[in-house]
N, C-alpha and C positions, 0 to 999 in steps of 0.2 A: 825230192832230189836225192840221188846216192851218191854218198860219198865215193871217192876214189880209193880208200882203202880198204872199202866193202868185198868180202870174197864169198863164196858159195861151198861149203865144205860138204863131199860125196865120198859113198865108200865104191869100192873096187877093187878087180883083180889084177893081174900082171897077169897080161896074155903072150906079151913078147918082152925080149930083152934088145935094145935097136942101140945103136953105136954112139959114144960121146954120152953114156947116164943117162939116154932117154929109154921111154919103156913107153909099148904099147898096154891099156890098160882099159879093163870093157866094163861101164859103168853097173852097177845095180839093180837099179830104179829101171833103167829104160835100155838094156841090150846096146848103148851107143858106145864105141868106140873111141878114145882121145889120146893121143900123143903128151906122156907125160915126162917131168926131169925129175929129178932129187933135187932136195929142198936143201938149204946151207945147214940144217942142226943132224940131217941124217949123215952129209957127203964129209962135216966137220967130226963125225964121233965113229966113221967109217961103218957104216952099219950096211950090209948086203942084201941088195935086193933081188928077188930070182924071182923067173915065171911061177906062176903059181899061189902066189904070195897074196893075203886080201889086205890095202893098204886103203888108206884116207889120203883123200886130196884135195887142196882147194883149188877153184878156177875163179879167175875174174870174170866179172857180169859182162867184160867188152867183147872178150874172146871164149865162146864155148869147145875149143875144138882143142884147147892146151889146157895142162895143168899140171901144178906144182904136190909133188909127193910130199907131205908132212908125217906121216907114222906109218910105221908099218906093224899091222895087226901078229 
């Protein structure tokens, strides 16, 4: 059984920059696509994200299609 605070940490790029701190961002591993936000420790120390940029995210195991920006590389 998985817990519910189990997350799946992937790397990635910023392909777009989409309105309200989301960012489209096209995974590594597999050419897939996900709609991602800023995470509270980047949006909290104001740190700037632009297309281009190759960042770490994690996603939860319920929903593969969002994820949450935790660093940017």
């Amino acid at each position: 059984m998985v817990a519910k605070e189990e997350t799946i940490r992937l790397e990635g790029v910023v392909t777009e920059a989409l309105g309200n701190a989301r960012f489209r961002v096209k995974l590594n591993g597999n050419q897939q696509e996900i709609i991602a936000y800023i995470g509270g420790k980047l949006r909290q120390h104001d740190i700037k994200v632009i297309a281009g940029d190759p960042v770490t995210l994690e996603m939860s195991l319920y929903d593969l299609t969002r994820g949450r920006i935790v660093y940017r590389n």
